[in-house]
PDB file of N, H, CA, C and O in Angstrom:
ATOM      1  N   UNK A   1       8.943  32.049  10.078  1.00  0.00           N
ATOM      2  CA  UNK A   1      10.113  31.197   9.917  1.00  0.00           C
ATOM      3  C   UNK A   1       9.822  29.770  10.388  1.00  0.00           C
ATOM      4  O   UNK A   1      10.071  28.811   9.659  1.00  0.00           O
ATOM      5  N   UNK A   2       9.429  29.668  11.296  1.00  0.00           N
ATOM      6  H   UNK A   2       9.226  30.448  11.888  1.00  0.00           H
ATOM      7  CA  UNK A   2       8.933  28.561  11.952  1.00  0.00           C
ATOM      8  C   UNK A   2       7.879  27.268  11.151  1.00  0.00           C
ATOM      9  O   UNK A   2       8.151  26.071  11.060  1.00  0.00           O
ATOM     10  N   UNK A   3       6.740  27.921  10.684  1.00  0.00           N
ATOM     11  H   UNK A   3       6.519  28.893  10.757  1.00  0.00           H
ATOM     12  CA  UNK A   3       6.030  27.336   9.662  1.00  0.00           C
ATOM     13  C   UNK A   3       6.874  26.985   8.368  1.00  0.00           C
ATOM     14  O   UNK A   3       6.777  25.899   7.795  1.00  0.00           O
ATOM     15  N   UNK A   4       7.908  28.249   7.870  1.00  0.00           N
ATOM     16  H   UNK A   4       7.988  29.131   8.336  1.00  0.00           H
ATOM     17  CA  UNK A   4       8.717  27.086   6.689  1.00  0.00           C
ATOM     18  C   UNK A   4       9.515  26.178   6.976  1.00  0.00           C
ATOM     19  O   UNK A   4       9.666  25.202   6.241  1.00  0.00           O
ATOM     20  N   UNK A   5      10.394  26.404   8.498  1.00  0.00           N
ATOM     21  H   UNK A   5      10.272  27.196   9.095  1.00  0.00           H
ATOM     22  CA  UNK A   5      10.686  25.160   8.444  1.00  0.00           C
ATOM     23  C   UNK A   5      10.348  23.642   9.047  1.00  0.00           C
ATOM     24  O   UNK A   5      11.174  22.745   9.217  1.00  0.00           O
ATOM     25  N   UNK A   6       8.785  23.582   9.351  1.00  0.00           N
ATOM     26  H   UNK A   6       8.114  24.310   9.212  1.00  0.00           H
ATOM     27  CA  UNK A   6       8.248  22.863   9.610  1.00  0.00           C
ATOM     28  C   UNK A   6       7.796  22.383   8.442  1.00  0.00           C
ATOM     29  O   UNK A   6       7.742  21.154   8.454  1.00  0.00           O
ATOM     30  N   UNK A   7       7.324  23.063   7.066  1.00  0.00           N
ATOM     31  H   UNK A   7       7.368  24.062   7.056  1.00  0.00           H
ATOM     32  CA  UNK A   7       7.408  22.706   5.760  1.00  0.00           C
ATOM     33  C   UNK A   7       8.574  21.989   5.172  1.00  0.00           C
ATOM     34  O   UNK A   7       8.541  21.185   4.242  1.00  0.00           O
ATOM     35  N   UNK A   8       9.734  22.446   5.931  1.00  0.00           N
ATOM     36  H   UNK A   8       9.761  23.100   6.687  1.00  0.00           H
ATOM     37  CA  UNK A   8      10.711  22.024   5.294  1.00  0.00           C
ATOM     38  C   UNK A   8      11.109  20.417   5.717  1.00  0.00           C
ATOM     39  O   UNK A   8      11.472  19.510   4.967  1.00  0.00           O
ATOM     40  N   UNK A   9      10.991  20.407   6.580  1.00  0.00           N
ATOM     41  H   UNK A   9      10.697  21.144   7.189  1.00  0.00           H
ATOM     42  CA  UNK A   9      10.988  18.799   7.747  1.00  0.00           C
ATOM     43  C   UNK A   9      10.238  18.223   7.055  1.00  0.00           C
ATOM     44  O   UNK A   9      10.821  17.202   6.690  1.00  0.00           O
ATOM     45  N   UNK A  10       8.946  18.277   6.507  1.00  0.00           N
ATOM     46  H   UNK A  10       8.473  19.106   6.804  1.00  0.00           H
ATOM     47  CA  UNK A  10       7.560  17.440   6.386  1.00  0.00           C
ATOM     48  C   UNK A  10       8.100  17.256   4.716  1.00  0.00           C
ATOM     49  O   UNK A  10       7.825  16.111   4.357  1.00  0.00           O
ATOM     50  N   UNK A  11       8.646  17.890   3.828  1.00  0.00           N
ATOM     51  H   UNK A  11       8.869  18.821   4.119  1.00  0.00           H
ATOM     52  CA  UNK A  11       9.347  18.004   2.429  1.00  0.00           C
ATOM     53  C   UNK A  11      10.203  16.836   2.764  1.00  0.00           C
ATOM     54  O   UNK A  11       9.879  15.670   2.541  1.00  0.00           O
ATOM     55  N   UNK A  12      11.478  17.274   3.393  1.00  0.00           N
ATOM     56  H   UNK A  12      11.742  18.222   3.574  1.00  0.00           H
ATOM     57  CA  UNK A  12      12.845  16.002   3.716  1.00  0.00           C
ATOM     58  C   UNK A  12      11.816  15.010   4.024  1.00  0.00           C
ATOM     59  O   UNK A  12      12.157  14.169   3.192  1.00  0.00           O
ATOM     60  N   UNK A  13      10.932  14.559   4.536  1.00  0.00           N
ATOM     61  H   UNK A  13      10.655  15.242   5.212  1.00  0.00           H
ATOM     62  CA  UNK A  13      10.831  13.883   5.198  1.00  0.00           C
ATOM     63  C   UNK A  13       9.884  12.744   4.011  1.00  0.00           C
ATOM     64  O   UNK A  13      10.049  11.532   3.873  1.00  0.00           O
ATOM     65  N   UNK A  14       9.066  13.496   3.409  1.00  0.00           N
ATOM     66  H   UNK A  14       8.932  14.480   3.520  1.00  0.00           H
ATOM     67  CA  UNK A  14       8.462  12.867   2.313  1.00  0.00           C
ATOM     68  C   UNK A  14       9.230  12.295   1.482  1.00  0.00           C
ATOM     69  O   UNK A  14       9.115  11.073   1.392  1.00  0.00           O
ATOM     70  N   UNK A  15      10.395  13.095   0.493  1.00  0.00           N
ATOM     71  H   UNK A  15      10.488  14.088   0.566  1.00  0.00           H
ATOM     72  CA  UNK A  15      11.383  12.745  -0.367  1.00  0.00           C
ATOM     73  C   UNK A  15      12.207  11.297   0.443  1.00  0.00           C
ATOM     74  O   UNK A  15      12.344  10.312  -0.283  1.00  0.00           O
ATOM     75  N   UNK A  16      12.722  11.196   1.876  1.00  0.00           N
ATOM     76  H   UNK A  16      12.611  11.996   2.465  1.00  0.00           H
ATOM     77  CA  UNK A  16      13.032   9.874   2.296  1.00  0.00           C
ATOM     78  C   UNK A  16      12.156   8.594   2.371  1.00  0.00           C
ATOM     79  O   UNK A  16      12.371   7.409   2.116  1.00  0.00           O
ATOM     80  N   UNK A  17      11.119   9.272   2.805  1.00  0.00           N
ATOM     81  H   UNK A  17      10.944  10.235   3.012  1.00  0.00           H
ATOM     82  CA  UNK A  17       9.722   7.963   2.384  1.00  0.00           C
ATOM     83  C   UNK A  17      10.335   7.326   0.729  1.00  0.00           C
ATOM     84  O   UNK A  17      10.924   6.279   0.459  1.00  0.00           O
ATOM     85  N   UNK A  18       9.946   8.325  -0.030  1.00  0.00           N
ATOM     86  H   UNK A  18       9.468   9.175   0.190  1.00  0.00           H
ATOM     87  CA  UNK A  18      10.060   7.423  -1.347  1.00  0.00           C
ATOM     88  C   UNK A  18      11.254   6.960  -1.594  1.00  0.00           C
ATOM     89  O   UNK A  18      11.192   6.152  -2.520  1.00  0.00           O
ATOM     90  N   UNK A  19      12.485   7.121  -1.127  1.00  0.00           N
ATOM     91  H   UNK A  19      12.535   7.778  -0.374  1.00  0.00           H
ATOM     92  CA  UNK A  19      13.976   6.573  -1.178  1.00  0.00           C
ATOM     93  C   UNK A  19      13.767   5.035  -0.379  1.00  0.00           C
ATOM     94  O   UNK A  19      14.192   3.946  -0.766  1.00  0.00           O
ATOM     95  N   UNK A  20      13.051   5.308   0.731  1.00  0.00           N
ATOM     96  H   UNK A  20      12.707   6.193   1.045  1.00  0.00           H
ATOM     97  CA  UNK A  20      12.501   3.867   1.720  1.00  0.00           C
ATOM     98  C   UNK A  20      12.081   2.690   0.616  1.00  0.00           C
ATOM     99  O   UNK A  20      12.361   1.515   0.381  1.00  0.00           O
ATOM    100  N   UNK A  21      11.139   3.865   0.030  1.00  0.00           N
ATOM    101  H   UNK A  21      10.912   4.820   0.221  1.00  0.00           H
ATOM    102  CA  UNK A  21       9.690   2.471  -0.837  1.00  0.00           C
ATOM    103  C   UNK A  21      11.262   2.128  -1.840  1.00  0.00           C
ATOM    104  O   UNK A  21      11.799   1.068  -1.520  1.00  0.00           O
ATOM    105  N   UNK A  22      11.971   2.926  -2.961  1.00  0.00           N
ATOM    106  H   UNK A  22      11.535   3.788  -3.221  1.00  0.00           H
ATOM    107  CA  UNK A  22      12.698   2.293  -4.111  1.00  0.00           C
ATOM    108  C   UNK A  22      13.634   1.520  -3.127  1.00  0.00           C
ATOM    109  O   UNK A  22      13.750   0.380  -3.577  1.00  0.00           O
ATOM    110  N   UNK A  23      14.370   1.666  -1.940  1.00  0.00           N
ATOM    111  H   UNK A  23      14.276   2.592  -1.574  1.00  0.00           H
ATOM    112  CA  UNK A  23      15.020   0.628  -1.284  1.00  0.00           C
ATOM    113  C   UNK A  23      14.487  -0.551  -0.579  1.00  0.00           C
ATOM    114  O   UNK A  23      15.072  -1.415   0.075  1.00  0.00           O
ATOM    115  N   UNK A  24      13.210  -0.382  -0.870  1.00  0.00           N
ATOM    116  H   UNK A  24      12.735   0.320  -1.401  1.00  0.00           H
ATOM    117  CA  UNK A  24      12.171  -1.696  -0.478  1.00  0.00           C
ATOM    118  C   UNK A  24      12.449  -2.864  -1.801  1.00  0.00           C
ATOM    119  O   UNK A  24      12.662  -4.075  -1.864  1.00  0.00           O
ATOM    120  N   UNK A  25      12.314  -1.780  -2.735  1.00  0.00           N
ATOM    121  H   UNK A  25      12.141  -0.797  -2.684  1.00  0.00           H
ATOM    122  CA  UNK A  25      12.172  -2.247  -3.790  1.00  0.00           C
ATOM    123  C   UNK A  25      13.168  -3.629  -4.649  1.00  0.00           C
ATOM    124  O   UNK A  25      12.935  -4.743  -5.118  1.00  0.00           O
ATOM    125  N   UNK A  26      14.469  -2.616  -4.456  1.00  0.00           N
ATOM    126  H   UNK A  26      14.658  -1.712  -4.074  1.00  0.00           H
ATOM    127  CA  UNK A  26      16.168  -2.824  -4.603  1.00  0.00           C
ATOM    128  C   UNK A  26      15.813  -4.182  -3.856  1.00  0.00           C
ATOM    129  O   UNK A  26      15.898  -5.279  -4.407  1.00  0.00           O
ATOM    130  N   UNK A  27      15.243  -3.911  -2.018  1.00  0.00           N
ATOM    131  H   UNK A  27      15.174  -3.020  -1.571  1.00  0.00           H
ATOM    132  CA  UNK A  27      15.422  -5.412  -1.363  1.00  0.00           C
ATOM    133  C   UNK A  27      15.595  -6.633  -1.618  1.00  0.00           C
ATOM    134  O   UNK A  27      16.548  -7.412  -1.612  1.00  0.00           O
ATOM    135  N   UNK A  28      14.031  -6.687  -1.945  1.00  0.00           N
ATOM    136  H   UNK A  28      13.258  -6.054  -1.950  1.00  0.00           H
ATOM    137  CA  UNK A  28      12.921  -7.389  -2.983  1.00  0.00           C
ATOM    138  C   UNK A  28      13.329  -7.800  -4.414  1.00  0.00           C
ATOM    139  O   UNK A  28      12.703  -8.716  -4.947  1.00  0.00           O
ATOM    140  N   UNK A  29      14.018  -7.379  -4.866  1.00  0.00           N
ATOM    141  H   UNK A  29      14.526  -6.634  -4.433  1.00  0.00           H
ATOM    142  CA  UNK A  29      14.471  -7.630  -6.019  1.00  0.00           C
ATOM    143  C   UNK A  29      15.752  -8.389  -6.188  1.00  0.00           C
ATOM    144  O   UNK A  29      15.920  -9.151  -7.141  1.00  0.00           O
ATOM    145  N   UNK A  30      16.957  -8.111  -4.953  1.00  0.00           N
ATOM    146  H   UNK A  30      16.821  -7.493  -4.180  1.00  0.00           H
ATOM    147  CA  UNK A  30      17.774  -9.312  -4.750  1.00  0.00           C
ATOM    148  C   UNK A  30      17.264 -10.179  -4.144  1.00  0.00           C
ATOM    149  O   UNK A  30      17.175 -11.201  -4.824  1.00  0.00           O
ATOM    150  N   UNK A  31      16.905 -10.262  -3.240  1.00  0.00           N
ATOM    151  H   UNK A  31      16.978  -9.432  -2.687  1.00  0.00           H
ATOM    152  CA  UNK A  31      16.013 -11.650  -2.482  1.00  0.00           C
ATOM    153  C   UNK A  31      15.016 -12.096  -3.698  1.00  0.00           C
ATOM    154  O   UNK A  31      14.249 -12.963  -3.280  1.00  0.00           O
ATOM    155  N   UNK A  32      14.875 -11.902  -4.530  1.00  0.00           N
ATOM    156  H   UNK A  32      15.498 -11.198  -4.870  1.00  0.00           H
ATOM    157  CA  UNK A  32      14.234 -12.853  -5.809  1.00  0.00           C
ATOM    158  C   UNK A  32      15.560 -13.346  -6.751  1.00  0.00           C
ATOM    159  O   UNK A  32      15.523 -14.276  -7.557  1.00  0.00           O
ATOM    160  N   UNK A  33      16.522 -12.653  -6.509  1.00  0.00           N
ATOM    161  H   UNK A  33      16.553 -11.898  -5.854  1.00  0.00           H
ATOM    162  CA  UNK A  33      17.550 -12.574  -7.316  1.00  0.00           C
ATOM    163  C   UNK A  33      18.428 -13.912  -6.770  1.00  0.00           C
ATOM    164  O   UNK A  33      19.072 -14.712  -7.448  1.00  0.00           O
ATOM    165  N   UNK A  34      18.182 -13.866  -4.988  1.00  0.00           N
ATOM    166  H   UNK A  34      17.659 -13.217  -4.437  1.00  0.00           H
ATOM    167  CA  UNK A  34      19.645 -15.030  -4.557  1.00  0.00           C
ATOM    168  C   UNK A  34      18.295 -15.896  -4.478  1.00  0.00           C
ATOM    169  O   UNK A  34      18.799 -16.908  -3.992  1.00  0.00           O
ATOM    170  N   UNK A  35      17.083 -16.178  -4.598  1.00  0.00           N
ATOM    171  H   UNK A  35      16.673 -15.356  -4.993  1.00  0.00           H
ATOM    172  CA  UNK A  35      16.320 -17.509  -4.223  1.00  0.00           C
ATOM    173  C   UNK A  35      16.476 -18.121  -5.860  1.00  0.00           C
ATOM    174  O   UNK A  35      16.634 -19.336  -5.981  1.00  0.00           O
ATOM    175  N   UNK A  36      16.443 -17.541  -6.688  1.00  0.00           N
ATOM    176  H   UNK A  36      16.314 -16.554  -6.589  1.00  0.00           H
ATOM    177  CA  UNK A  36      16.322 -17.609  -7.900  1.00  0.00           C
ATOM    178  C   UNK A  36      17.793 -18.767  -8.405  1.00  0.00           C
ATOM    179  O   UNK A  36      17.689 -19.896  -8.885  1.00  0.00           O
ATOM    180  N   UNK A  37      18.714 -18.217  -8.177  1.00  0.00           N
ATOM    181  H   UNK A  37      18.798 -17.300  -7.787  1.00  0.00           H
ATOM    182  CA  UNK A  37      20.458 -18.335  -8.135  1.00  0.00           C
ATOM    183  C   UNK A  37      21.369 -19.088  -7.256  1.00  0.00           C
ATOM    184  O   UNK A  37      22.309 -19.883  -7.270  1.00  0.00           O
ATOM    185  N   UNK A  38      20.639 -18.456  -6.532  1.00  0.00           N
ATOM    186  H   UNK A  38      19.876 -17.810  -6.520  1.00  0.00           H
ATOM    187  CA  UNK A  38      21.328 -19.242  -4.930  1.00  0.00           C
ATOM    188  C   UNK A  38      22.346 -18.461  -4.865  1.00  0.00           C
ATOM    189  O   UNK A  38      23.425 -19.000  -4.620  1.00  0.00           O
ATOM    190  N   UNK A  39      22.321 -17.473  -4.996  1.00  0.00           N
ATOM    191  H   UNK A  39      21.444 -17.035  -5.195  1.00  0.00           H
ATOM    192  CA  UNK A  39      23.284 -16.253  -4.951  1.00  0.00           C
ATOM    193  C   UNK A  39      23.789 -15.819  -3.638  1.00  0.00           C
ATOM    194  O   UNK A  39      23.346 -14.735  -3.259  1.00  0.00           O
ATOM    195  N   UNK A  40      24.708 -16.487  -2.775  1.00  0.00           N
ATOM    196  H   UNK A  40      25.068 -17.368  -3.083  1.00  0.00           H
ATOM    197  CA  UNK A  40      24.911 -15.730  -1.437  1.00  0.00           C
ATOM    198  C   UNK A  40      24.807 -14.512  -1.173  1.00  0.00           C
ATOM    199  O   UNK A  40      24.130 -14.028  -0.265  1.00  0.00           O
ATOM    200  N   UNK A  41      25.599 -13.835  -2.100  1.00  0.00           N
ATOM    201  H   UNK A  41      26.148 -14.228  -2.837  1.00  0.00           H
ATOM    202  CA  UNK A  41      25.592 -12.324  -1.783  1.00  0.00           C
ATOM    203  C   UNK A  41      24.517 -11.577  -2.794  1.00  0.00           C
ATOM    204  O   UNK A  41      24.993 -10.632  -3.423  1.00  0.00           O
ATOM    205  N   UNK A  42      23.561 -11.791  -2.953  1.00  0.00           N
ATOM    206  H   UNK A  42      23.174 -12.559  -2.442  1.00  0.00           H
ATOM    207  CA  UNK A  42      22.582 -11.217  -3.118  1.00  0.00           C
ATOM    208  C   UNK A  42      21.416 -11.249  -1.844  1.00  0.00           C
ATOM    209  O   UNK A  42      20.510 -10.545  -1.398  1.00  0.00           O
ATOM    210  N   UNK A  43      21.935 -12.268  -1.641  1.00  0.00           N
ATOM    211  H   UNK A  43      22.671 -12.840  -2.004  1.00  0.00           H
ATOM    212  CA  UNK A  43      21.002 -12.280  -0.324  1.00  0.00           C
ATOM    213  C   UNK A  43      21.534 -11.117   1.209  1.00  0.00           C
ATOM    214  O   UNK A  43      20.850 -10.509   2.032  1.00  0.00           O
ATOM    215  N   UNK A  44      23.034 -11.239   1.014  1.00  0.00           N
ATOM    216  H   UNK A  44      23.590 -11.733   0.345  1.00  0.00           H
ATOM    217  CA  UNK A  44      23.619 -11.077   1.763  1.00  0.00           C
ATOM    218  C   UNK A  44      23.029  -8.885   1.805  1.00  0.00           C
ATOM    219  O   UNK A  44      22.497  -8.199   2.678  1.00  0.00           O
ATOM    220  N   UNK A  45      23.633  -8.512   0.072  1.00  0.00           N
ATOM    221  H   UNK A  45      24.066  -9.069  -0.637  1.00  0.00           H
ATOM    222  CA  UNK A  45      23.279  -7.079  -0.403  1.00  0.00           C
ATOM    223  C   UNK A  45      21.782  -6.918  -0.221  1.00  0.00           C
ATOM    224  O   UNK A  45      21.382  -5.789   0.060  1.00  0.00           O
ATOM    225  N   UNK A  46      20.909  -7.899  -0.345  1.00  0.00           N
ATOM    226  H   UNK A  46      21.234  -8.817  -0.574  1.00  0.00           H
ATOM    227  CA  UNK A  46      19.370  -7.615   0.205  1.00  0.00           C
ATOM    228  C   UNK A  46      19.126  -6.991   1.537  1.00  0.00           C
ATOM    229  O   UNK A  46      18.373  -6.026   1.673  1.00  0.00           O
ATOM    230  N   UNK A  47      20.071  -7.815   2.968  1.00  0.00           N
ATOM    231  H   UNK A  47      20.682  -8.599   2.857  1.00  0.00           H
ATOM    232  CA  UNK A  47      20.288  -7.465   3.808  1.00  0.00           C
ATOM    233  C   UNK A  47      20.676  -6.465   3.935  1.00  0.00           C
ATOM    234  O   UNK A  47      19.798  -6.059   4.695  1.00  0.00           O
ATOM    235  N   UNK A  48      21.344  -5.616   3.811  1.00  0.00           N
ATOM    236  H   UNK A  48      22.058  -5.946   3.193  1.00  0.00           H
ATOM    237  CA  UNK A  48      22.396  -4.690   3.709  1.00  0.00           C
ATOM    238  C   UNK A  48      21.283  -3.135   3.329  1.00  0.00           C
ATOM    239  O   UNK A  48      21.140  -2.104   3.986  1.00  0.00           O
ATOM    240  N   UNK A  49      20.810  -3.464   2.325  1.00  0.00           N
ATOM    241  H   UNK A  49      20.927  -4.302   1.791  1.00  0.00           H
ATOM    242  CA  UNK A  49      19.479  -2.744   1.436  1.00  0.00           C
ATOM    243  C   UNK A  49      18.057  -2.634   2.619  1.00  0.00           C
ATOM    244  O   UNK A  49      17.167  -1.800   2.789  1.00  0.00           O
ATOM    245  N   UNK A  50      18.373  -3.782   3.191  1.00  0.00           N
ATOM    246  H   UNK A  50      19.096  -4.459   3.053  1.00  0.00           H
ATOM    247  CA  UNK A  50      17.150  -3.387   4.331  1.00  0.00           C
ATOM    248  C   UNK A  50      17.099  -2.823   5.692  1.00  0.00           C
ATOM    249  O   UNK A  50      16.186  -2.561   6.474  1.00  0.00           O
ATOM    250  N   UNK A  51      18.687  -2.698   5.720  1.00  0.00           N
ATOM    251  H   UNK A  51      19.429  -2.911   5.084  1.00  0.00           H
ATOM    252  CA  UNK A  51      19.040  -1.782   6.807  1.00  0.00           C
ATOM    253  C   UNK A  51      19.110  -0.351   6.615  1.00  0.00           C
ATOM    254  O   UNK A  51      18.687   0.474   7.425  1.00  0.00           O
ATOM    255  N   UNK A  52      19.690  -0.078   5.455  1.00  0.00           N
ATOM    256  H   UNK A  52      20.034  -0.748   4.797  1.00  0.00           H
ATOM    257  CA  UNK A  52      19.693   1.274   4.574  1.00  0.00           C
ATOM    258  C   UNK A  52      18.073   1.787   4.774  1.00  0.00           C
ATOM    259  O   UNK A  52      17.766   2.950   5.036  1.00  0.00           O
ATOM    260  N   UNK A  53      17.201   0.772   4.612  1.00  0.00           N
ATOM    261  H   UNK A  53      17.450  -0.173   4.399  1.00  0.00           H
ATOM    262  CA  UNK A  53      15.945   1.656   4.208  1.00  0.00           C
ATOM    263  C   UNK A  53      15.205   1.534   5.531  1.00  0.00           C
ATOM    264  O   UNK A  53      14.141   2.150   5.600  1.00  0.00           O
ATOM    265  N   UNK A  54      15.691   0.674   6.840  1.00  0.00           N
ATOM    266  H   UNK A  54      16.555   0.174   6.784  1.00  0.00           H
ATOM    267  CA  UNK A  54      15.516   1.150   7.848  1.00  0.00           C
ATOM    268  C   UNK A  54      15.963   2.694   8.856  1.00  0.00           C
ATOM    269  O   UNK A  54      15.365   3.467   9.603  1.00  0.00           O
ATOM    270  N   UNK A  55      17.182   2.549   8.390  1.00  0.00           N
ATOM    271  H   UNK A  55      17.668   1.921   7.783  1.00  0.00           H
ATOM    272  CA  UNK A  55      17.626   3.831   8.704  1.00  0.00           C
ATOM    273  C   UNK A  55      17.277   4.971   7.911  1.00  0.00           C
ATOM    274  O   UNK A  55      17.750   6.024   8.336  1.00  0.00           O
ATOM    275  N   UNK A  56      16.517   5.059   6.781  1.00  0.00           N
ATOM    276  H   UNK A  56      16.133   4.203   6.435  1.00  0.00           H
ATOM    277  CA  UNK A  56      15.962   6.140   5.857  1.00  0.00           C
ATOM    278  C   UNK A  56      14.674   6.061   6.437  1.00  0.00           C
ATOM    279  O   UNK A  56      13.979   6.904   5.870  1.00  0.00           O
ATOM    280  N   UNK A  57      14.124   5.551   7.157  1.00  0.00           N
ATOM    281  H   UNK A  57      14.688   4.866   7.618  1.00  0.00           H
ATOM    282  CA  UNK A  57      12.749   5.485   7.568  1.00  0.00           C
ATOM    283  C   UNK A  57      12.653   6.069   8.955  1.00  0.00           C
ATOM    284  O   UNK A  57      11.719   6.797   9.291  1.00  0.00           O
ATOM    285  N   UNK A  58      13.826   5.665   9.892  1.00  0.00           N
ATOM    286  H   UNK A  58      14.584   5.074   9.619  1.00  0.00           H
ATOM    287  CA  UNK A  58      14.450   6.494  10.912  1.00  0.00           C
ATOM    288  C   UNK A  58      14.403   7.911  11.148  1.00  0.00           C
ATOM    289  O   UNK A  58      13.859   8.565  12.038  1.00  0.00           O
ATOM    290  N   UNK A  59      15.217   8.299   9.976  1.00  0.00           N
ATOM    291  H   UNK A  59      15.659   7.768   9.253  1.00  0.00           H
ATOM    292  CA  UNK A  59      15.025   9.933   9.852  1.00  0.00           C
ATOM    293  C   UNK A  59      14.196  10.014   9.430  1.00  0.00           C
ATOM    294  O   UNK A  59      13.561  10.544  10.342  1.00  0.00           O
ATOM    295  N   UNK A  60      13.091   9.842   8.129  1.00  0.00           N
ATOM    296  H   UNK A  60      13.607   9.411   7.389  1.00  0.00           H
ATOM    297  CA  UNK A  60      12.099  10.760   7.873  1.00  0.00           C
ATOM    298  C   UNK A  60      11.697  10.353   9.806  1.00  0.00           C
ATOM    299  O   UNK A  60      11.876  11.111  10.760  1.00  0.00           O
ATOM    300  N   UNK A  61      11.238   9.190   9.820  1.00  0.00           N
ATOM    301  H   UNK A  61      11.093   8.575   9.045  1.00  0.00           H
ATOM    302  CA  UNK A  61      10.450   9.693  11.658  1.00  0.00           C
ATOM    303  C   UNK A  61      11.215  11.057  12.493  1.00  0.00           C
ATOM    304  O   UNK A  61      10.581  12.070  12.788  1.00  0.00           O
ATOM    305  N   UNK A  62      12.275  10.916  12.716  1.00  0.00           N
ATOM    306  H   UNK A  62      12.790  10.093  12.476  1.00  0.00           H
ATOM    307  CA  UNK A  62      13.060  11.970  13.384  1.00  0.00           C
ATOM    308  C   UNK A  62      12.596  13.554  12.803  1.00  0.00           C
ATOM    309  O   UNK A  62      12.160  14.517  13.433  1.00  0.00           O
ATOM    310  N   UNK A  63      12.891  13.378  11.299  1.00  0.00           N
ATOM    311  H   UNK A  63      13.244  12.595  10.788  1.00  0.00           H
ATOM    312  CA  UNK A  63      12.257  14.985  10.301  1.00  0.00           C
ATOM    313  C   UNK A  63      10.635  14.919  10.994  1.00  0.00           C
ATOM    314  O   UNK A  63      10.375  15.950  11.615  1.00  0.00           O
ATOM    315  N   UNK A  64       9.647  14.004  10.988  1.00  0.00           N
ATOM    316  H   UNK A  64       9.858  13.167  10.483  1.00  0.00           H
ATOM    317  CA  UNK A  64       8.693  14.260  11.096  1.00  0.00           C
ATOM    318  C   UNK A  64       7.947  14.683  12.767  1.00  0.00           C
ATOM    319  O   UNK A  64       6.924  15.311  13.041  1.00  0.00           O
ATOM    320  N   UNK A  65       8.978  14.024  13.637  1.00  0.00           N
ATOM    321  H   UNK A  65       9.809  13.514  13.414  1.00  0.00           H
ATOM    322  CA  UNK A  65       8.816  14.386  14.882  1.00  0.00           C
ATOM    323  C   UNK A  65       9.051  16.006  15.180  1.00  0.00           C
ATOM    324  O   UNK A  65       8.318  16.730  15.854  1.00  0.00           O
ATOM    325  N   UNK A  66      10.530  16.448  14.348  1.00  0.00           N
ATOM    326  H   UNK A  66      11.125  15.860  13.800  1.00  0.00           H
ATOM    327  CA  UNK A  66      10.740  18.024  14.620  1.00  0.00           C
ATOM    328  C   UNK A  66       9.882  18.726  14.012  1.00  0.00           C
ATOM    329  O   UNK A  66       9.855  19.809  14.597  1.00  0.00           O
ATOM    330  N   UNK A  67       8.867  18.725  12.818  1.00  0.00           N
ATOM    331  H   UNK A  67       8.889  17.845  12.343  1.00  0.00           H
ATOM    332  CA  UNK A  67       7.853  18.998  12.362  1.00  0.00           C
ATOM    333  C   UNK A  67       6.749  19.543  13.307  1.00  0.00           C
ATOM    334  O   UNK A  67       6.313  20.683  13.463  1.00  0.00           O
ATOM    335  N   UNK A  68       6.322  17.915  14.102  1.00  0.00           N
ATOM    336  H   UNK A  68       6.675  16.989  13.975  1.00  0.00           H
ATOM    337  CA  UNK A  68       5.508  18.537  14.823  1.00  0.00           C
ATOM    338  C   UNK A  68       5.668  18.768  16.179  1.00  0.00           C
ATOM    339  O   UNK A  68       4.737  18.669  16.979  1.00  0.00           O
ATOM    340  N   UNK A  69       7.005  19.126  16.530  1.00  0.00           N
ATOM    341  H   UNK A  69       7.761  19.207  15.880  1.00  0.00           H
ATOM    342  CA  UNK A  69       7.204  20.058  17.401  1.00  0.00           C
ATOM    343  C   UNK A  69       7.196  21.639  17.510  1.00  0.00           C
ATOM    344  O   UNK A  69       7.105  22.445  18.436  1.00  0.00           O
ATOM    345  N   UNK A  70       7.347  21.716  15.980  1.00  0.00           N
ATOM    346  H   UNK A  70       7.420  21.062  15.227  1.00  0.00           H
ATOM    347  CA  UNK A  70       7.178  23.074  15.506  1.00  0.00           C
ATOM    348  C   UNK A  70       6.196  23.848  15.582  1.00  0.00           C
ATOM    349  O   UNK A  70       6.264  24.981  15.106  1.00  0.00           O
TER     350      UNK A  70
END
């Protein structure tokens, strides 16, 4: 039991990595969007997008710590 759900942590934990990288992405893509425009709130939703994918980067660490406690 133990080994699957240490599989299972290291799974969640991968699938949030790549939610991180496409919300890297999203970032990056308004911050070209408000330099481009001068778009306040694109800059503003860039921000916003880089906290999101801080805190998705958060937990996978957290999933990956109970992993290898397992």
């Amino acid at each position: 039991m133990k080994n699957t759900m240490t599989a299972a942590f290291y799974d969640l934990a991968d699938r949030l990595d790549a939610i991180s990288e496409e919300l890297a992405e999203l970032a990056l893509d308004h911050l070209r969007n408000a330099l481009e425009s001068g778009d306040q709130s694109a800059a503003a939703a860039e921000k916003r997008l880089t906290r999101a994918r801080r805190a998705v980067e958060k937990a996978s660490g957290l999933l990956r710590d109970l992993g290898d406690a397992g």
